[in-house]
C-alpha positions as CSV (number, residue, x, y, z in Angstrom):
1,X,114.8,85.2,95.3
2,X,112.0,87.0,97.0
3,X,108.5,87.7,96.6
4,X,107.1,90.9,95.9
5,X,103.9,90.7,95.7
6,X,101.2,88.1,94.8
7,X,98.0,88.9,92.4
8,X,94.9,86.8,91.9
9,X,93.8,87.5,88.1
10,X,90.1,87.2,87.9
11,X,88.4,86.8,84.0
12,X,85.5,89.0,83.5
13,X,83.4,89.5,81.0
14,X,84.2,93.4,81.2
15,X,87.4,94.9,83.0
16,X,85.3,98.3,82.8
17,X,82.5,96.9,84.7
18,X,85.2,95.3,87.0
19,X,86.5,98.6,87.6
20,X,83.7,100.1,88.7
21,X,82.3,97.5,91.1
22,X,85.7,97.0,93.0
23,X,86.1,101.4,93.0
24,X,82.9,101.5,95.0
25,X,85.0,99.2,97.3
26,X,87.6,101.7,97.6
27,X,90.3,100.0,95.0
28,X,92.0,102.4,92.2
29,X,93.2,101.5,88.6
30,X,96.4,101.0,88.8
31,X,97.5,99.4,85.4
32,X,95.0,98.6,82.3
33,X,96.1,97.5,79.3
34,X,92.6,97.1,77.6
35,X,92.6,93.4,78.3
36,X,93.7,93.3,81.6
37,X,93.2,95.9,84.1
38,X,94.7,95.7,88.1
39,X,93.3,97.3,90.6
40,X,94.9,98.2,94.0
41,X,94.1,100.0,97.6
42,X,95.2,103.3,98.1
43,X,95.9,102.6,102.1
44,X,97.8,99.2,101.0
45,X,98.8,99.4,97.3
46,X,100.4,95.9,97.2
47,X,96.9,94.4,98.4
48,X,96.0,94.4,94.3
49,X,93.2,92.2,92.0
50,X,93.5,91.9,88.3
51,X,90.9,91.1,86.2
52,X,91.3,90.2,82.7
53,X,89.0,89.6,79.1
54,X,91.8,87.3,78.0
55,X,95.3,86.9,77.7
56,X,95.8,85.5,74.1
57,X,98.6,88.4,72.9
58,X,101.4,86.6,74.1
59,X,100.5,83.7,76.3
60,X,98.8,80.0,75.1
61,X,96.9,80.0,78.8
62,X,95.2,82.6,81.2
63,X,96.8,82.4,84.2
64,X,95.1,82.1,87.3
65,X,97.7,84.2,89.6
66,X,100.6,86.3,89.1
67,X,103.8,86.8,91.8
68,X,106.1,89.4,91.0
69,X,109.9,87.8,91.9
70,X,113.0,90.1,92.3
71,X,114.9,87.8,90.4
72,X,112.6,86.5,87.4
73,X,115.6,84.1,86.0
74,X,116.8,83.2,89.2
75,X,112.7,81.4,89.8
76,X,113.0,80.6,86.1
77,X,116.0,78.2,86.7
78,X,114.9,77.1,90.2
79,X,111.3,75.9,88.8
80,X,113.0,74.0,85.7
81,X,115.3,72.0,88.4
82,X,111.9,71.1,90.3
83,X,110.9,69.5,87.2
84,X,107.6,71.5,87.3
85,X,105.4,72.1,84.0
86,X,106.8,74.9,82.2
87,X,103.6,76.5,80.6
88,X,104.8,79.3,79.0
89,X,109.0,80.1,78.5
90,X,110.4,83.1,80.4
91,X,110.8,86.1,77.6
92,X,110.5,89.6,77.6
93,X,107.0,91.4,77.1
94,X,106.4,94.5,75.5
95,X,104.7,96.3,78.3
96,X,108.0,95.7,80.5
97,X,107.9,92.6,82.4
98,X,110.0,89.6,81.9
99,X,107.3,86.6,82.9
100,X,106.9,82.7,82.6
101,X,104.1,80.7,83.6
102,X,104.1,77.4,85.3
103,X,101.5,74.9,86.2
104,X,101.6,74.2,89.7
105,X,100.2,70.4,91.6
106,X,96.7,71.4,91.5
107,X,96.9,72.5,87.8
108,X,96.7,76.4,88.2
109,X,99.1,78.4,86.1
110,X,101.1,80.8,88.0
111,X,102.5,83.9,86.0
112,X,106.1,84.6,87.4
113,X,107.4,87.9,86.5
114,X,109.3,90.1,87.5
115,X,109.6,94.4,86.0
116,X,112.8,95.2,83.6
């Protein structure tokens, strides 16, 4: 299982507002969904931030990062044999991602997903 890519998720009060602060910074819209919006650099496009109003369509948390996995199920059934909190069960989302989220020690929920 490898990593693709890791993304901090930052709530705001207003992923338009976001947007424009982080453009004047150089970053581009790369995804926005309304409620959650990602942002990436042109030069580097895996160097990304997503910022978020909430997260309350499919998940019971927000989560403070995501990592994109290339194998979702394979992390899925390596972080239930660590005995690690299981947040939110892996299942398919509508926008194309198969995700899960997990609690890691410190209490931060890590979203682990990975694109269908």
């Amino acid at each position: 299982m490898g990593v693709r890519r890791v993304v901090p998720n930052v709530r705001v009060g207003s992923v338009e507002a976001a947007r424009e602060f982080y453009g004047v910074l150089g970053f581009e819209e790369v995804m926005n969904h309304g409620w959650i919006m990602t942002v990436a650099s042109a030069e580097v496009p895996t160097a990304q931030v997503s910022f978020y109003a909430e997260d309350d369509l499919t998940g019971p948390v927000s989560p403070d990062l995501s990592v994109e996995v290339d194998d979702v199920d394979a992390a899925y059934a390596a972080v239930q044999r660590s005995g690690a909190e299981i947040v939110h069960p892996l299942r398919d989302e509508e926008w194309g991602v198969r995700r899960f989220f997990v609690r890691d020690p410190d209490g931060r929920v890590v979203n682990v997903l990975g694109h269908r």
